[in-house]
C-alpha positions, 0 to 999 in steps of 0.5 A: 763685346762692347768694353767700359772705358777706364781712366787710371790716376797715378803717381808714381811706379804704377804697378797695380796700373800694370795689373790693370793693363795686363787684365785688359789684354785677355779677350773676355775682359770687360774694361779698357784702359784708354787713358792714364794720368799722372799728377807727377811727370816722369814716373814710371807708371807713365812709361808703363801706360807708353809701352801698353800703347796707352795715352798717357797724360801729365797734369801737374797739380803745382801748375793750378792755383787751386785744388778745385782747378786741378780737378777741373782739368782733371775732369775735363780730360776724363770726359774728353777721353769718354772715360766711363771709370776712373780708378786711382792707383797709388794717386796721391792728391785728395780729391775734392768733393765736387769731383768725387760726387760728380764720379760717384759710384764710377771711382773706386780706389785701393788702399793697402789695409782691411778697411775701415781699420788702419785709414790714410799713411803708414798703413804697414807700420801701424799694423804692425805696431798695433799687434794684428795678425791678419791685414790685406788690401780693400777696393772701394767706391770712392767718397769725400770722406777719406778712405771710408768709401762702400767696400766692393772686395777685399782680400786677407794676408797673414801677418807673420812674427818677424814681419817688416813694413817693407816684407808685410807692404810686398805681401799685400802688393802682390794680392792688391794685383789680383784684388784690383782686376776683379774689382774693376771686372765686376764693376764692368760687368753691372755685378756691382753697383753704388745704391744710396750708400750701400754696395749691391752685388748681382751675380756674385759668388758668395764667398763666407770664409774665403782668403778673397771676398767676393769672389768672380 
């Protein structure tokens, strides 16, 4: 089995780059991890990357003059790579629009709330001031527009009476651990891909009612 090529980007610990790793070890799964960068040196998400025998790469953003360069570089080390999917974990730097658009329908991302509510920081302490019961954890196609990409899947977690940011955040982490693989999975696969503005499945359970949607 020929495997697609990913890139990852992060910041800082890395743990749903460890869930990315850990999927890509098993025989039938269809991406591998072939280069991590991090915009912050000395992160633990790079040791993660240094133990799976994976080239880790440092491109710090304070080192360019502009965003555009940043991005630049970014890219070129991508491409260098032959990286055919990025996926940001825990990546703290917005992307410009030209970098964005020139990986469109191959970047996805993961934010910790059931999209389009609760976009950008904060997200566990706003849920929990506004009252909701239920939150969870969204992959997308990444566009200009800030955490307002298609949606590929998501998954629900209950909020529960007596919830912290810290307890709610940890809940959702765990999920966002097994949501990431299958989303990177199914894009690998050809069983979803970026059309226009819309996410087309092929070969996807349906999964109406379901704690995960969509399915493998």
């Amino acid at each position: 089995m020929t495997r697609v090529r990913a890139g990852i980007l992060i910041s800082g610990r890395g743990s749903n780059l460890q869930a990315l790793i850990d999927a890509s070890t098993a025989s039938d799964y269809p991406a591998e991890i072939v280069s991590v960068v991090s915009n912050v040196a000395g992160v633990e998400g790079l040791k993660r990357a240094q133990r799976a025998g994976i080239p880790a790469h440092v491109l710090e953003h304070e080192a360019y003059n502009s965003r555009e360069s940043f991005d630049e570089a970014l890219h070129r080390l991508l491409c260098e790579n032959r990286v055919a999917i990025v996926c940001l974990a825990g990546f703290m730097r917005i992307l410009s629009d030209s970098f964005v658009e020139g990986w469109r329908g191959r970047l996805i991302n993961i934010h910790p709330s059931l999209l389009p509510a609760f976009k950008g920081l904060n997200v566990h302490s706003r849920v929990l001031q506004s009252g909701s019961r239920i939150s969870g954890c969204t992959v997308h196609f990444v566009v200009p527009e800030l955490d307002s990409g298609p949606i590929i899947a998501q998954a629900a977690v209950p909020v529960f009476p007596g919830d912290g940011a810290e307890a709610l955040a940890s809940r959702i982490l765990a999920v966002e651990h097994k949501l990431y693989p299958l989303a990177l999975r199914l894009l690998a696969e050809g069983r979803v891909a970026l059309a226009g503005d819309r996410v087309v499945y092929r070969r996807v359970q349906g999964a109406a009612g379901e704690l995960l949607s969509p399915q493998a």
